[in-house]
TORTORVO-278415 format. One line per 2 residues: number of its first residue (from 1); for each residue x, y, z of N, C-alpha, C. Coordinates in pm, whole numbers, always signed. Example, Ala and Ser with C-alpha at 12.3 -4.5 7.8 and 13.67 -1.06 7.14 Angstrom:
<nodes>
1 = +1319:-569:+780:+1230:-450:+780:+1320:-330:+780; +1285:-225:+708:+1367:-106:+714:+1290:+3:+787 $
</nodes>
This chain:
<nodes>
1 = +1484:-1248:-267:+1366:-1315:-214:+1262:-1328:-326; +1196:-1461:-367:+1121:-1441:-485:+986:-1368:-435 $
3 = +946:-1342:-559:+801:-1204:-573:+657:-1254:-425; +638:-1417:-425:+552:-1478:-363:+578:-1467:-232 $
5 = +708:-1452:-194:+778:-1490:-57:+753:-1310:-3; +748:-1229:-102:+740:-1062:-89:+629:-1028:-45 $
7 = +486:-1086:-128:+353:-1075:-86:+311:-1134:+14; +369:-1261:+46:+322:-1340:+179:+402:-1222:+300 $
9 = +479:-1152:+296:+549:-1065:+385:+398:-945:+399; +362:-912:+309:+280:-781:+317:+120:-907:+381 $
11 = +109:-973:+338:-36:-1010:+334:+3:-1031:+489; +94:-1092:+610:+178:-1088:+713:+98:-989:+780 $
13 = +213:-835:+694:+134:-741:+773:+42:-690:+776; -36:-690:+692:-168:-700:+669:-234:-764:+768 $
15 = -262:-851:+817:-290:-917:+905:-248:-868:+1038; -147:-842:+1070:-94:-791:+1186:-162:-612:+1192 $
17 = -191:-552:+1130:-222:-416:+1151:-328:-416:+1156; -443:-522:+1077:-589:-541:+1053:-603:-574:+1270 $
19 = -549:-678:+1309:-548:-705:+1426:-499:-650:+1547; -454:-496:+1466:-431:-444:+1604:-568:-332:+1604 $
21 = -629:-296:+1434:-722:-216:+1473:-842:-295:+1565; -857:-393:+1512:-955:-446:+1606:-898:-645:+1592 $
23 = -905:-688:+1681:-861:-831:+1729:-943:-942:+1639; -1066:-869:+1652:-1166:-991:+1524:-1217:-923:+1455 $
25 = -1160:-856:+1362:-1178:-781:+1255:-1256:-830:+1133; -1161:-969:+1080:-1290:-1060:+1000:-1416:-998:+1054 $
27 = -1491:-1037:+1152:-1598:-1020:+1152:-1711:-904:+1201; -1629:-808:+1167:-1686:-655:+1205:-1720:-605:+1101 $
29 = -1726:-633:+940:-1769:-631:+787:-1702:-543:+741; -1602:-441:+784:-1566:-358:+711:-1569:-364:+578 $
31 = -1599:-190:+537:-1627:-222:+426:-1496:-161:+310; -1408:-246:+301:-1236:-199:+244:-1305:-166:+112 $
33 = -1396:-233:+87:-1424:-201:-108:-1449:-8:-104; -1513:+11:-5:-1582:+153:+46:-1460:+275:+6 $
35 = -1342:+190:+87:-1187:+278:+104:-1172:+292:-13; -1155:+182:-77:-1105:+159:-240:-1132:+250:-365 $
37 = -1276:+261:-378:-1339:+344:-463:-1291:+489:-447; -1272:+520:-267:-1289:+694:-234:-1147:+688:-242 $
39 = -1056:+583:-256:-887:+604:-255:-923:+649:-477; -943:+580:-483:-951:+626:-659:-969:+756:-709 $
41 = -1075:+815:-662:-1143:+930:-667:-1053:+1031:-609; -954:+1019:-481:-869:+1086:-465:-723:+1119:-574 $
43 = -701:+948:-593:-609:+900:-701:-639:+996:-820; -740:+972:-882:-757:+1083:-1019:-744:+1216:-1010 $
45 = -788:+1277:-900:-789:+1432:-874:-626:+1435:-864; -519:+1378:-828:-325:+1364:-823:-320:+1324:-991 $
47 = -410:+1255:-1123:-356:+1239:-1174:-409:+1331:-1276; -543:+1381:-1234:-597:+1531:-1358:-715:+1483:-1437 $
49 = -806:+1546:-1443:-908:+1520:-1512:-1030:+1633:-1577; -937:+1721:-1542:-1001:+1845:-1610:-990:+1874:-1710 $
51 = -1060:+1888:-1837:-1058:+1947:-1961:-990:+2072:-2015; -1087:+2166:-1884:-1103:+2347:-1856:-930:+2333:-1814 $
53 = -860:+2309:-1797:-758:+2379:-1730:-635:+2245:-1777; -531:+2353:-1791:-366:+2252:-1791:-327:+2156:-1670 $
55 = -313:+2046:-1684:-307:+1949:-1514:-186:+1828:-1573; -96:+1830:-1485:+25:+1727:-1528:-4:+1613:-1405 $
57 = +11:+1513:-1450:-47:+1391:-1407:+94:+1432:-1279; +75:+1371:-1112:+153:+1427:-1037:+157:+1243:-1020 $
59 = +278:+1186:-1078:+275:+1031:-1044:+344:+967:-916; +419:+1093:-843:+421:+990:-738:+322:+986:-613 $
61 = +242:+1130:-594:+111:+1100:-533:+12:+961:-616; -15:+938:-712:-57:+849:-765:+8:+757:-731 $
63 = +145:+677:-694:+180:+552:-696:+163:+559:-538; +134:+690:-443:+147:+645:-297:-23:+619:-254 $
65 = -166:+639:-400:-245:+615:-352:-277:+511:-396; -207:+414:-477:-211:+296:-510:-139:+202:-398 $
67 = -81:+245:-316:+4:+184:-248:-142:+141:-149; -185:+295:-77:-287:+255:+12:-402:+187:-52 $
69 = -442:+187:-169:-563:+91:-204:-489:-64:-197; -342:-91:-207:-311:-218:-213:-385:-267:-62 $
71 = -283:-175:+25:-380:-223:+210:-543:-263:+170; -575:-225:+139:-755:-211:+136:-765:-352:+81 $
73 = -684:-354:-45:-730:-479:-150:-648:-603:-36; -572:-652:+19:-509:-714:+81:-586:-772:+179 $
75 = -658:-686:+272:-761:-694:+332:-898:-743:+277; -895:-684:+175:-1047:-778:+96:-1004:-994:+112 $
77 = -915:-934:+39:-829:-1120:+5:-837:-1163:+152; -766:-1132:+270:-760:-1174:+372:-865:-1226:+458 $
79 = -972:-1162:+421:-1093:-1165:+498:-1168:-1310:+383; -1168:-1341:+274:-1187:-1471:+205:-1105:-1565:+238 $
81 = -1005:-1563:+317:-881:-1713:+352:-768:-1623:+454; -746:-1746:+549:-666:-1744:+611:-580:-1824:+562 $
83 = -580:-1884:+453:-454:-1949:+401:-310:-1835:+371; -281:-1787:+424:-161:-1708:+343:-78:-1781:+265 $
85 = -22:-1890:+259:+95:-1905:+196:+45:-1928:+36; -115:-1981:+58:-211:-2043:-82:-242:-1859:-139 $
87 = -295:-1769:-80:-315:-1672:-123:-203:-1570:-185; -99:-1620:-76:+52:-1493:-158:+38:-1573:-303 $
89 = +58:-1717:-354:+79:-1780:-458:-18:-1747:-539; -184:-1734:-511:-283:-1674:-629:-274:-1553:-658 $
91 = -186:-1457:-573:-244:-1326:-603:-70:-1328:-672; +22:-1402:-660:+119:-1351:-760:+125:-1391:-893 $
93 = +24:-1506:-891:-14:-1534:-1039:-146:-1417:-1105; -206:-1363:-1051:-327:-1282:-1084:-213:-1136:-1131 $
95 = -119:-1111:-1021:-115:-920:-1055:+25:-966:-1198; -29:-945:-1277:+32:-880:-1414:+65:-735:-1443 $
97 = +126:-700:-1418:+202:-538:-1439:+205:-537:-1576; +99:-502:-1659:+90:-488:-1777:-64:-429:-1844 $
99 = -43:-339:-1931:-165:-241:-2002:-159:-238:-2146; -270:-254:-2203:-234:-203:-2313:-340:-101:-2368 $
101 = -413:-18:-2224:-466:+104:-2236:-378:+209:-2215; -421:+328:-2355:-304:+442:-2344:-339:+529:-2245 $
103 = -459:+569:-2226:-530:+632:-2128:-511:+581:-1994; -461:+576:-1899:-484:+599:-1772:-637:+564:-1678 $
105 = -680:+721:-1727:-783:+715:-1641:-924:+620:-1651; -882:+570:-1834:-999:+415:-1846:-933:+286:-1755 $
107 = -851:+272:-1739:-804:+159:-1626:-861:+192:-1541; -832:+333:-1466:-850:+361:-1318:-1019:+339:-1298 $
109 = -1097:+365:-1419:-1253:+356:-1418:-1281:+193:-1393; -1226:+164:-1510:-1237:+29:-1500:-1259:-61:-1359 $
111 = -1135:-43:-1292:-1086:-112:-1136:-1220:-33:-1085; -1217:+74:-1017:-1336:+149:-989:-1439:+74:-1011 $
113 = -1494:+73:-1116:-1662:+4:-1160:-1647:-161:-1109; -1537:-237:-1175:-1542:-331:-1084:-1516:-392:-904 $
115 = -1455:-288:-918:-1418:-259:-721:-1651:-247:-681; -1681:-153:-753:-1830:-148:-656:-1950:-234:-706 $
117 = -1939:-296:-822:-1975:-406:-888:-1986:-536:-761; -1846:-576:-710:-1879:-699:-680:-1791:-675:-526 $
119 = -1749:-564:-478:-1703:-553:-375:-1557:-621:-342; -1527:-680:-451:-1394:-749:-427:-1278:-700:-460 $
121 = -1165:-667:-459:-1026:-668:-529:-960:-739:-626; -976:-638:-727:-928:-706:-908:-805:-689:-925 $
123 = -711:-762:-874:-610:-772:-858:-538:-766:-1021; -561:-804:-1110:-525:-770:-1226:-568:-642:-1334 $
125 = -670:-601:-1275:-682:-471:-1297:-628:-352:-1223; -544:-407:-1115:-459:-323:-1069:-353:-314:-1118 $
127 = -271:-412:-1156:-181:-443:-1219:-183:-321:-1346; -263:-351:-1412:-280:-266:-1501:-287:-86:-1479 $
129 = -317:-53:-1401:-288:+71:-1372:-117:+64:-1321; -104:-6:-1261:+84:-4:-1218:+133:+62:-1324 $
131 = +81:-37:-1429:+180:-24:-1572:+151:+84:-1596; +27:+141:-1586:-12:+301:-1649:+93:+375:-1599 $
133 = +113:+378:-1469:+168:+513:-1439:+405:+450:-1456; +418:+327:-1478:+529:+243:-1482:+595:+223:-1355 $
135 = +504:+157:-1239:+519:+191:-1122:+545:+32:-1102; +674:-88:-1076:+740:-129:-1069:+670:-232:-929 $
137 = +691:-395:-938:+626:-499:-864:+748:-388:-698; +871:-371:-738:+962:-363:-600:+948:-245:-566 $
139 = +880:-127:-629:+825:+10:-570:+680:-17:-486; +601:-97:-533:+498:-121:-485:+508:-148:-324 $
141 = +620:-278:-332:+643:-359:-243:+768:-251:-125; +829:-190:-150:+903:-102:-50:+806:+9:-12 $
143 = +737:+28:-145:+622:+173:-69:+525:+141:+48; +442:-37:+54:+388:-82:+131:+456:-97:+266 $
145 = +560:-146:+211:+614:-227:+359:+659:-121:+452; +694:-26:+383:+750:+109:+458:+610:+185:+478 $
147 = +533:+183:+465:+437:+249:+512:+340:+193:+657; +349:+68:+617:+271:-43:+703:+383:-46:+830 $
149 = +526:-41:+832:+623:-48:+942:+628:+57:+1017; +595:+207:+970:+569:+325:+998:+474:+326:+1075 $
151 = +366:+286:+1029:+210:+265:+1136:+231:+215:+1220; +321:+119:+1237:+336:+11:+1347:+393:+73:+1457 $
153 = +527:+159:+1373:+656:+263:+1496:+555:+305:+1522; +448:+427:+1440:+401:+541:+1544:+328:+482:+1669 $
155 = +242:+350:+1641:+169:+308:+1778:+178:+291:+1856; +358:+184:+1838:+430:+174:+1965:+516:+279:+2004 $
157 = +492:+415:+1975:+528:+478:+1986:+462:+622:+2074; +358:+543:+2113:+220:+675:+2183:+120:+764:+2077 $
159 = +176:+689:+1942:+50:+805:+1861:-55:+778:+1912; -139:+708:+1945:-260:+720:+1976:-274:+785:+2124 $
161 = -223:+791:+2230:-252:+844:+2311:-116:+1035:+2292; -59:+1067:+2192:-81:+1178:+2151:+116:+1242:+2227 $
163 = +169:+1116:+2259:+277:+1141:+2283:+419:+1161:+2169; +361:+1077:+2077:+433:+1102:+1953:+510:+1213:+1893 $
165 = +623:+1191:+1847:+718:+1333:+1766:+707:+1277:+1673; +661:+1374:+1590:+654:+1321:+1413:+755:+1400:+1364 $
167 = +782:+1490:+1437:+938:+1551:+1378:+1048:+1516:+1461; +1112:+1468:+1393:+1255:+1418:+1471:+1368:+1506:+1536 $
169 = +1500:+1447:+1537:+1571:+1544:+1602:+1593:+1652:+1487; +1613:+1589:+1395:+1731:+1663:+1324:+1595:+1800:+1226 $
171 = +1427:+1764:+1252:+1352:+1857:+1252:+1243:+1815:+1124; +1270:+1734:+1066:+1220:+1666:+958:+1122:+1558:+999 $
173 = +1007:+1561:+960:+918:+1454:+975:+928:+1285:+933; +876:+1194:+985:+911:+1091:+1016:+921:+1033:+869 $
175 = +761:+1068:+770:+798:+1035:+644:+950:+1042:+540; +944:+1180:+561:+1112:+1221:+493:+1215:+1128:+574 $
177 = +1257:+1037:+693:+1347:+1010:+733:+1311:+817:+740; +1114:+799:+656:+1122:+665:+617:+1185:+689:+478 $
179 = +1156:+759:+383:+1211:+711:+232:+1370:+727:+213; +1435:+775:+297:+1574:+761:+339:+1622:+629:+342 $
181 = +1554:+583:+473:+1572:+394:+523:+1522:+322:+439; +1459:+335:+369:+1372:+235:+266:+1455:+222:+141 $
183 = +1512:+331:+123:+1631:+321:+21:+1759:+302:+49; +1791:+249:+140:+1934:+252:+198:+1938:+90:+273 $
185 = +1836:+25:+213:+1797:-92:+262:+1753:-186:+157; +1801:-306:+163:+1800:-433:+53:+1646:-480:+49 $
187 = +1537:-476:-24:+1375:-493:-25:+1428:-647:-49; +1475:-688:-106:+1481:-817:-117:+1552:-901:+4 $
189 = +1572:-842:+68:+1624:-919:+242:+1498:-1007:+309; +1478:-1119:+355:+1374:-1130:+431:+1363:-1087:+554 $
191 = +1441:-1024:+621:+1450:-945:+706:+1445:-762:+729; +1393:-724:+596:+1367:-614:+523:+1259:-534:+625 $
193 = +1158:-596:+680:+1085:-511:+756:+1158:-463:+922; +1169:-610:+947:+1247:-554:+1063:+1400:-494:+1073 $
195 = +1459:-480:+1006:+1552:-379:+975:+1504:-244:+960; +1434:-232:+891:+1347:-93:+832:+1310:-31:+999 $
197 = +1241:-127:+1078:+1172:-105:+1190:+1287:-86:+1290; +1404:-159:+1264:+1521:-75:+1406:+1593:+52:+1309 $
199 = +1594:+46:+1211:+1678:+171:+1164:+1538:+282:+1184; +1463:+296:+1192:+1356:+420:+1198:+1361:+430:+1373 $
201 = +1366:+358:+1422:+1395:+315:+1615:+1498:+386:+1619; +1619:+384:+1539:+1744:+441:+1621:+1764:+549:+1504 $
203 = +1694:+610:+1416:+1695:+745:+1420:+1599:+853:+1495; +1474:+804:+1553:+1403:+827:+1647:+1471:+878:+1827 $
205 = +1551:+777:+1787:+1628:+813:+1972:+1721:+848:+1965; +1780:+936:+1815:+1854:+1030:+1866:+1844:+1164:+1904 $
</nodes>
Protein backbone atom coordinates (compact mmCIF):
# COMPACT_ATOMS: atom_id res chain seq x y z
CA UNK A 1 0.00 0.00 0.00
CA UNK A 2 1.86 3.27 -0.86
CA UNK A 3 3.08 5.60 2.25
CA UNK A 4 -0.06 8.33 1.33
CA UNK A 5 -2.71 5.61 1.12
CA UNK A 6 -1.09 4.59 4.98
CA UNK A 7 -1.61 8.17 6.36
CA UNK A 8 -4.97 8.75 4.80
CA UNK A 9 -5.78 5.28 6.89
CA UNK A 10 -4.54 6.96 10.27
CA UNK A 11 -5.80 10.57 9.50
CA UNK A 12 -9.37 8.02 8.95
CA UNK A 13 -8.87 7.13 12.35
CA UNK A 14 -8.11 9.99 13.62
CA UNK A 15 -11.16 11.29 12.76
CA UNK A 16 -13.18 8.45 13.83
CA UNK A 17 -11.80 8.45 17.56
CA UNK A 18 -11.70 12.44 17.63
CA UNK A 19 -15.68 11.77 16.96
CA UNK A 20 -16.40 9.44 19.27
CA UNK A 21 -14.77 11.63 22.09
CA UNK A 22 -17.02 14.23 21.28
CA UNK A 23 -19.29 14.38 17.82
CA UNK A 24 -18.23 18.17 17.06
CA UNK A 25 -15.04 18.18 18.29
CA UNK A 26 -13.66 20.72 15.60
CA UNK A 27 -15.32 23.06 17.53
CA UNK A 28 -14.75 22.52 21.23
CA UNK A 29 -10.85 24.14 20.71
CA UNK A 30 -9.02 21.55 22.15
CA UNK A 31 -5.97 22.29 22.88
CA UNK A 32 -3.74 19.05 21.10
CA UNK A 33 -0.65 21.56 20.93
CA UNK A 34 -1.16 21.48 25.07
CA UNK A 35 -0.85 17.32 24.80
CA UNK A 36 2.10 17.74 22.55
CA UNK A 37 4.53 19.77 24.53
CA UNK A 38 3.54 17.62 28.02
CA UNK A 39 3.91 14.28 25.61
CA UNK A 40 7.71 15.71 25.04
CA UNK A 41 8.54 16.47 28.45
CA UNK A 42 7.44 12.98 29.29
CA UNK A 43 9.38 11.76 26.04
CA UNK A 44 12.78 13.22 27.42
CA UNK A 45 12.49 12.02 31.01
CA UNK A 46 12.32 7.88 28.74
CA UNK A 47 15.20 9.38 26.86
CA UNK A 48 17.58 11.02 29.93
CA UNK A 49 18.63 14.25 30.64
CA UNK A 50 20.48 14.24 33.63
CA UNK A 51 24.05 15.21 33.87
CA UNK A 52 24.29 14.05 37.86
CA UNK A 53 23.60 10.50 37.12
CA UNK A 54 24.22 7.47 34.33
CA UNK A 55 20.71 7.32 32.11
CA UNK A 56 20.52 5.05 28.83
CA UNK A 57 18.23 6.57 26.43
CA UNK A 58 15.09 3.78 26.92
CA UNK A 59 14.04 4.00 22.92
CA UNK A 60 11.19 2.12 22.76
CA UNK A 61 9.26 4.12 25.45
CA UNK A 62 10.45 7.02 23.29
CA UNK A 63 9.12 5.69 19.91
CA UNK A 64 5.63 4.78 21.88
CA UNK A 65 5.60 8.59 22.99
CA UNK A 66 6.11 9.71 19.63
CA UNK A 67 3.53 7.53 18.47
CA UNK A 68 0.98 9.36 20.88
CA UNK A 69 2.17 12.92 19.94
CA UNK A 70 1.56 11.68 16.21
CA UNK A 71 -2.52 11.37 17.50
CA UNK A 72 -2.21 14.92 18.87
CA UNK A 73 -0.35 16.24 15.68
CA UNK A 74 -3.01 14.48 13.31
CA UNK A 75 -5.61 16.15 15.11
CA UNK A 76 -3.98 19.58 14.87
CA UNK A 77 -3.96 18.94 10.76
CA UNK A 78 -7.51 17.66 10.95
CA UNK A 79 -9.05 20.39 12.63
CA UNK A 80 -7.37 22.94 9.54
CA UNK A 81 -9.18 20.62 6.58
CA UNK A 82 -11.47 18.17 6.14
CA UNK A 83 -9.91 17.39 2.96
CA UNK A 84 -8.25 14.03 3.82
CA UNK A 85 -7.20 12.68 0.72
CA UNK A 86 -5.38 16.56 -0.04
CA UNK A 87 -3.93 16.37 3.56
CA UNK A 88 -2.61 12.49 3.64
CA UNK A 89 -0.67 13.88 0.23
CA UNK A 90 0.86 17.22 2.13
CA UNK A 91 1.77 15.64 5.13
CA UNK A 92 3.59 12.75 3.11
CA UNK A 93 5.47 15.22 1.30
CA UNK A 94 6.34 17.34 4.63
CA UNK A 95 7.46 14.12 7.09
CA UNK A 96 11.14 13.46 5.97
CA UNK A 97 12.66 10.80 8.28
CA UNK A 98 15.88 12.43 8.30
CA UNK A 99 18.48 14.44 10.91
CA UNK A 100 21.45 15.65 10.72
CA UNK A 101 21.44 16.57 14.54
CA UNK A 102 23.72 14.20 16.63
CA UNK A 103 22.04 15.15 19.73
CA UNK A 104 18.63 14.04 20.17
CA UNK A 105 17.42 16.09 22.68
CA UNK A 106 18.15 19.53 20.34
CA UNK A 107 15.48 18.11 17.88
CA UNK A 108 13.18 17.16 20.62
CA UNK A 109 13.64 21.09 21.88
CA UNK A 110 13.39 22.22 18.72
CA UNK A 111 9.69 20.49 17.81
CA UNK A 112 8.85 21.57 21.45
CA UNK A 113 9.63 25.43 21.00
CA UNK A 114 7.98 25.27 17.76
CA UNK A 115 4.93 23.08 18.83
CA UNK A 116 4.20 26.33 21.57
CA UNK A 117 5.39 29.05 19.26
CA UNK A 118 2.62 28.68 16.82
CA UNK A 119 0.41 25.90 18.20
CA UNK A 120 0.64 23.84 15.14
CA UNK A 121 2.28 20.43 14.18
CA UNK A 122 5.83 20.51 12.51
CA UNK A 123 5.51 17.71 10.82
CA UNK A 124 9.09 17.76 9.57
CA UNK A 125 10.53 18.35 12.65
CA UNK A 126 9.10 15.31 13.68
CA UNK A 127 10.46 13.50 11.16
CA UNK A 128 13.56 14.45 12.40
CA UNK A 129 13.41 13.10 15.75
CA UNK A 130 12.15 9.60 14.04
CA UNK A 131 15.53 9.59 12.59
CA UNK A 132 17.07 10.44 16.01
CA UNK A 133 15.97 7.61 17.73
CA UNK A 134 15.93 5.30 13.83
CA UNK A 135 12.37 4.76 14.32
CA UNK A 136 11.10 3.68 10.77
CA UNK A 137 7.87 5.50 8.45
CA UNK A 138 6.21 1.38 9.02
CA UNK A 139 6.95 1.32 12.93
CA UNK A 140 5.36 4.56 13.25
CA UNK A 141 2.49 3.48 11.20
CA UNK A 142 1.80 -0.19 12.96
CA UNK A 143 2.53 1.50 16.43
CA UNK A 144 -0.44 4.04 15.59
CA UNK A 145 -2.79 1.95 14.01
CA UNK A 146 -2.49 -0.64 16.71
CA UNK A 147 -2.91 1.63 19.30
CA UNK A 148 -5.83 3.70 17.83
CA UNK A 149 -7.69 -0.04 17.04
CA UNK A 150 -7.08 -0.92 20.69
CA UNK A 151 -9.00 2.25 21.89
CA UNK A 152 -11.65 1.47 19.69
CA UNK A 153 -11.87 -2.63 21.07
CA UNK A 154 -11.73 -1.34 24.63
CA UNK A 155 -14.94 1.04 24.06
CA UNK A 156 -16.83 -1.33 22.34
CA UNK A 157 -15.95 -3.29 24.71
CA UNK A 158 -17.52 -1.57 28.14
CA UNK A 159 -14.27 0.27 29.13
CA UNK A 160 -15.99 3.14 29.87
CA UNK A 161 -18.73 1.89 31.80
CA UNK A 162 -15.96 -0.43 33.69
CA UNK A 163 -16.91 -3.88 32.31
CA UNK A 164 -13.75 -4.43 30.52
CA UNK A 165 -10.93 -7.39 31.00
CA UNK A 166 -7.72 -5.97 30.25
CA UNK A 167 -6.33 -9.25 31.11
CA UNK A 168 -7.26 -11.92 28.93
CA UNK A 169 -7.73 -15.53 29.16
CA UNK A 170 -4.55 -16.77 28.89
CA UNK A 171 -3.69 -13.78 31.89
CA UNK A 172 -1.69 -11.27 29.97
CA UNK A 173 -2.88 -7.84 29.29
CA UNK A 174 -4.43 -6.65 26.21
CA UNK A 175 -1.23 -4.60 25.21
CA UNK A 176 1.14 -7.75 25.26
CA UNK A 177 -1.52 -9.74 23.09
CA UNK A 178 -1.79 -6.26 20.61
CA UNK A 179 2.09 -6.37 19.69
CA UNK A 180 1.66 -10.10 19.01
CA UNK A 181 -1.24 -9.26 16.22
CA UNK A 182 0.44 -6.32 14.93
CA UNK A 183 3.31 -8.43 14.08
CA UNK A 184 1.78 -11.37 12.74
CA UNK A 185 -0.09 -9.11 10.39
CA UNK A 186 0.80 -7.53 6.81
CA UNK A 187 0.85 -3.26 7.73
CA UNK A 188 0.80 -2.94 4.21
CA UNK A 189 -2.73 -4.71 3.67
CA UNK A 190 -5.47 -2.15 3.24
CA UNK A 191 -7.38 -4.08 5.28
CA UNK A 192 -4.70 -4.02 8.07
CA UNK A 193 -6.89 -2.30 10.67
CA UNK A 194 -9.73 -4.34 10.44
CA UNK A 195 -7.98 -7.51 10.59
CA UNK A 196 -5.97 -6.27 13.56
CA UNK A 197 -9.57 -5.43 15.03
CA UNK A 198 -11.11 -9.21 14.49
CA UNK A 199 -7.87 -10.93 15.46
CA UNK A 200 -7.76 -8.89 19.00
CA UNK A 201 -11.98 -9.84 18.97
CA UNK A 202 -11.23 -13.47 18.76
CA UNK A 203 -8.42 -13.58 21.14
CA UNK A 204 -10.63 -11.70 23.57
CA UNK A 205 -13.48 -14.44 23.40
CA UNK A 206 -11.53 -16.99 24.18
Amino acid sequence: MPRTQQILTMLELQEAMNTKVHPEWRAQGFEFYRAIWIECAELLEHYGWKWWKKQTPDTEQVALELIDIWHFGLSIRLQGSDDLDALAADIDQELIVKTDEPDFRLDLEAFAGATLADQQFHIGKFGRMMAGIRMSFDELYRGYVGKNVLNFFRQDNGYKEGSYRKNWHDGREDNEHLVEVVHSLDAASPSFKDELYAALEGRYRQ
